[in-house]
C-alpha positions in Angstrom: 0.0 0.0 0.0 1.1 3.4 -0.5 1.4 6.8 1.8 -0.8 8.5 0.4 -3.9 8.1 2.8 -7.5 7.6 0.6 -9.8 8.9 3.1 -8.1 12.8 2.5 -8.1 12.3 -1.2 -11.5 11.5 -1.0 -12.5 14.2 0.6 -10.6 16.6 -1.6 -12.0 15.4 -4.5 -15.4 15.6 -3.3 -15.0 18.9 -2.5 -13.3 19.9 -5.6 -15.1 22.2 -8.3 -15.5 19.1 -10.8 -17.1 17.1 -8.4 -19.3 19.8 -7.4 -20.2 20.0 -10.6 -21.0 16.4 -11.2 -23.0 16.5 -8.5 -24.9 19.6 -9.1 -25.6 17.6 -12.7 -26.9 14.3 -10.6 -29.0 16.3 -8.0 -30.5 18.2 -11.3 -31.6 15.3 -13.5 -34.2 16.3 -16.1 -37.6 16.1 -13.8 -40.2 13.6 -15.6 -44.1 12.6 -14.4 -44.0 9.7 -12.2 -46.4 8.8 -9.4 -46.3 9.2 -5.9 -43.8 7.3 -5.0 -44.1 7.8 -1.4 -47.8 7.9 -1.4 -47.6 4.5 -2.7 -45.1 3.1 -0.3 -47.1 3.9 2.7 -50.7 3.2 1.1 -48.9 -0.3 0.7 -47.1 -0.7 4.0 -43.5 -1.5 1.9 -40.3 -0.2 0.7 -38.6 -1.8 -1.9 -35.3 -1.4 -2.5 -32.7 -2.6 -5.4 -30.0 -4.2 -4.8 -26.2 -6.1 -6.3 -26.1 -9.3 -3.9 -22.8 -9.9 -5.1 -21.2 -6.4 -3.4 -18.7 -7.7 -0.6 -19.2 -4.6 2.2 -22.4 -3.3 0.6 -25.4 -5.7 0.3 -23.6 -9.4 0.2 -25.6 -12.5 0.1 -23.6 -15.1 1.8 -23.4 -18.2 -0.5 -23.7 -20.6 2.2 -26.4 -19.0 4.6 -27.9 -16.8 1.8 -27.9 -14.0 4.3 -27.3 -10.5 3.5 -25.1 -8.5 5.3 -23.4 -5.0 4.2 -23.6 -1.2 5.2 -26.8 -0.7 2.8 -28.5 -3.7 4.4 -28.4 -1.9 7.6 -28.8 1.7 5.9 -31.9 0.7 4.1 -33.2 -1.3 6.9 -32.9 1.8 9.2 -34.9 3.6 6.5 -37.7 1.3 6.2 -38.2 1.6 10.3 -38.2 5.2 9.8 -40.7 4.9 7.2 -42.6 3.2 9.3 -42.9 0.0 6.7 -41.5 -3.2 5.9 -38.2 -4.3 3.8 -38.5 -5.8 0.6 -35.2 -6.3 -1.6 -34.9 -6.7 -5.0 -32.0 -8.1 -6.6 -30.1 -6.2 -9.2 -27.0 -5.6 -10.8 -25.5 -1.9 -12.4 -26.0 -3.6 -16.0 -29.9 -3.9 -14.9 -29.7 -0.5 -12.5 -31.4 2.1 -15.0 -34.2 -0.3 -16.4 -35.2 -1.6 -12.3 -35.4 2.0 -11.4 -37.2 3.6 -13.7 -39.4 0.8 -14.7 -40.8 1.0 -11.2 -39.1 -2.6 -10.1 -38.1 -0.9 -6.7 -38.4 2.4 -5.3 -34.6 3.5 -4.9 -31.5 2.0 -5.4 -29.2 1.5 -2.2 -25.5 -0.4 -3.2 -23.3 1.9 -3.1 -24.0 3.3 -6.6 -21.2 5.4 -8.7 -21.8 9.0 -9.5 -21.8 8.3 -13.1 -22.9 11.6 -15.8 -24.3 8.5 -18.1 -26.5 7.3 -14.9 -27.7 11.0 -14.2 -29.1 11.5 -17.1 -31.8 9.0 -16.1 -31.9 8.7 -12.4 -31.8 11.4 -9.6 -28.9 10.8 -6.9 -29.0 11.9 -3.3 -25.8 13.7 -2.1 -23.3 11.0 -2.2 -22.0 9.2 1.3 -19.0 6.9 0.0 -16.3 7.2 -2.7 -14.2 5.4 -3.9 -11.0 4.9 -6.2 -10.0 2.4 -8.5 -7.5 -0.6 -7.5 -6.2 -4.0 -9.1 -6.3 -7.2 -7.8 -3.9 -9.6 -8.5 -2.7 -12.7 -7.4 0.5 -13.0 -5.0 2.5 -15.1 -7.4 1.9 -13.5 -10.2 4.8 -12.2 -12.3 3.4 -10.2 -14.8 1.7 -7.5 -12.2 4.1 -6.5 -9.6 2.9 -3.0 -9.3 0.7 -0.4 -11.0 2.8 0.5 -13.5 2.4 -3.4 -15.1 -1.0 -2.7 -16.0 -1.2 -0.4 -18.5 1.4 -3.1 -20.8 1.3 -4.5 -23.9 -0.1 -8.3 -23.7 -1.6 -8.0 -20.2 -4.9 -8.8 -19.6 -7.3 -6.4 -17.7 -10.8 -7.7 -16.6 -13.4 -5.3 -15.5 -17.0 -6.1 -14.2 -19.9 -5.1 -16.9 -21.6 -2.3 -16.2 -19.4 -1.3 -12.9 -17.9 2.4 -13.3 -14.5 0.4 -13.8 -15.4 -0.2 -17.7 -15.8 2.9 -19.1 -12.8 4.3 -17.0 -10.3 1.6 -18.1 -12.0 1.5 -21.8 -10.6 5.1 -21.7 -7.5 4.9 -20.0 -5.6 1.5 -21.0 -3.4 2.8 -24.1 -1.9 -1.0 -24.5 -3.3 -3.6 -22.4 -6.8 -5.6 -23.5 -9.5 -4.9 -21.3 -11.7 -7.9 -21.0 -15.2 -7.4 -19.8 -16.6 -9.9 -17.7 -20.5 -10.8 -17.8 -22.4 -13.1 -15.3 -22.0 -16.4 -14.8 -18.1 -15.9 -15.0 -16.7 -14.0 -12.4 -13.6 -11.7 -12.5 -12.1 -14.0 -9.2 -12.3 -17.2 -11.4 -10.9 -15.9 -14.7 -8.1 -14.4 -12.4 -7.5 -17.9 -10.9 -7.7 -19.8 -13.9 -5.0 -17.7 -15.8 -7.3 -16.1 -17.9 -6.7 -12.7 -16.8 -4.0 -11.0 -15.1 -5.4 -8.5 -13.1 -9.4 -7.1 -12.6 -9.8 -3.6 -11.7 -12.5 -2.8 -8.6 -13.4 -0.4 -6.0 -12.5 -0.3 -2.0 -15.5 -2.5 -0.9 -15.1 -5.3 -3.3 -11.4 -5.4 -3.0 -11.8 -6.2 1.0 -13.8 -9.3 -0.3 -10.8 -11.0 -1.6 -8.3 -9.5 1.2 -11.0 -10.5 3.7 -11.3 -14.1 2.1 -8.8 -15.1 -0.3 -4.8 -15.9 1.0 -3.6 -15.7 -2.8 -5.3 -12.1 -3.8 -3.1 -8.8 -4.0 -4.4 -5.7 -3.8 -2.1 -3.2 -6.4 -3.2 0.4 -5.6 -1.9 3.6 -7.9 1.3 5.7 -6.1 -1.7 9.1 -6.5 -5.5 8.9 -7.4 -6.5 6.9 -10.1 -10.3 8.2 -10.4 -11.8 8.1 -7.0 -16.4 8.2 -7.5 -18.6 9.0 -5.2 -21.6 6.8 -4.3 -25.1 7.4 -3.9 -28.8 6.5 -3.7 -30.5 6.6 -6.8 -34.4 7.2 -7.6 -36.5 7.8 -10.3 -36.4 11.2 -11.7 -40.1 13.4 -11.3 -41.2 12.4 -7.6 -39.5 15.4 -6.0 -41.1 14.4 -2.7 -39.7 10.8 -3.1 -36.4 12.4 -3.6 -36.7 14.8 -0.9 -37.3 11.8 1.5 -34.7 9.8 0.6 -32.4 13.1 0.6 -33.2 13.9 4.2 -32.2 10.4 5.5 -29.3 10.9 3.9 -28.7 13.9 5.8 -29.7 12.2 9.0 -27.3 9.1 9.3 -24.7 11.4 8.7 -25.5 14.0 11.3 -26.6 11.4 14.1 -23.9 8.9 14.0 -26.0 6.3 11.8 -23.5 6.5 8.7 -20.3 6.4 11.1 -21.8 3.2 12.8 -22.7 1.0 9.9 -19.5 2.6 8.3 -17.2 1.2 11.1 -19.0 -2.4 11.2 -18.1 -3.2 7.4 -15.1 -2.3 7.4 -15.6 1.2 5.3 -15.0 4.0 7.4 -11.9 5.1 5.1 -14.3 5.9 2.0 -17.4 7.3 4.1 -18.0 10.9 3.7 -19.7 12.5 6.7 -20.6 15.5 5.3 
């Protein structure tokens, strides 16, 4: 790991003008007619809420117990009790993100999702409460990876995740390495292990998976700031009461501890932003 310490750089990049701007864009997506959204959550008694079940930190269904654990299981399930309804989760992905949200499939979207121009132009994001950076995972005996630098090299192999904020980012930035995009069932651990790929690019929560779980995974992080995100809810554009709603619990867990708590117990209190 490097010096440079990614809760800071975070933080100034959050505050920098460009981000600002970006999220002045999200908060300002073009407004459209939708229903009530809220009228309709409390007329039924239910919030539903989208969700990637394979997002290690986030909202992670166990394999073996099929339990989910994560800090937007216990975020949204803290905003269901202040809602006064019950919990229902719908499983998504970020390929599927824009088409569950706006076609109604759930009411907002709570795993961790990236602050993308190409995603505000169709959903409405709260004021972000995570960011992250880009990092590689590779494995320890690998000798084609050793540090960043190896990446970006003729012949390597880079995998990235469809429809994660990783694959238009490396689309853009590899100059002479493939980028190979990776699409359910195969997963970007298994084409890793099987020789397939040399390194897959991911954020700070999903790297912890494999640290957390895997004794041959390497973690390669850039010597400065690759392209740190920040992370948000997302709703459908045209409900601005909806929005407001889940806006203000936004504000809430930050200002009463909620954010810094669930933070803490996942593991993720280096890519929260409190304010």
């Amino acid at each position: 790991m490097s010096a440079w310490n990614p809760l800071s750089v975070v933080r100034a990049i959050v505050r920098s003008p460009a981000a600002a701007l970006l999220a002045a864009f999200a908060l300002a997506a073009p407004a459209a007619h939708a229903g009530p959204v809220l009228d309709r959550i409390r007329a039924s008694g239910e919030l539903r809420v989208c969700i990637w079940p394979d997002y290690y930190g986030i909202t992670f269904r166990n394999p073996k117990t099929q339990q989910l654990a994560g800090i937007d299981i216990d975020l949204s399930a803290q905003f269901a009790r202040q809602l006064g309804v019950r919990l229902s989760y719908v499983d998504s992905s970020f390929v599927n993100l824009i088409n569950d949200v706006t076609t109604d499939r759930c009411d907002i979207a709570m795993f961790a999702v990236g602050v993308l121009p190409q995603r505000a132009e169709r959903l409405r994001f709260t004021s972000p409460y995570l960011a992250s950076d880009i990092y590689g995972v590779t494995t320890r005996s690998s000798r084609v990876i050793r540090q960043w630098a190896d990446i970006d090299q003729p012949g390597v192999r880079v995998a990235v995740q469809a429809g994660t904020f990783m694959e238009p980012v490396m689309r853009e930035r590899l100059k002479q390495a493939t980028m190979v995009v990776i699409r359910p069932p195969q997963t970007r651990e298994a084409e890793l292990e099987a020789g397939r790929v040399d390194v897959f690019m991911t954020d700070y929560p999903y790297s912890r998976r494999l640290l957390d779980n895997a004794d041959w995974a390497r973690l390669v992080t850039a010597p400065a700031p690759f392209h740190v995100l920040p992370y948000a809810y997302a709703v459908k554009p045209g409900d601005e009461e909806w929005f407001r709603e889940a806006e203000a619990f936004v504000t809430r867990i930050k200002a009463d501890g909620t954010l810094a708590a669930a933070a803490a117990r996942h593991g993720l209190r280096e890519i929260m932003l409190n304010r």
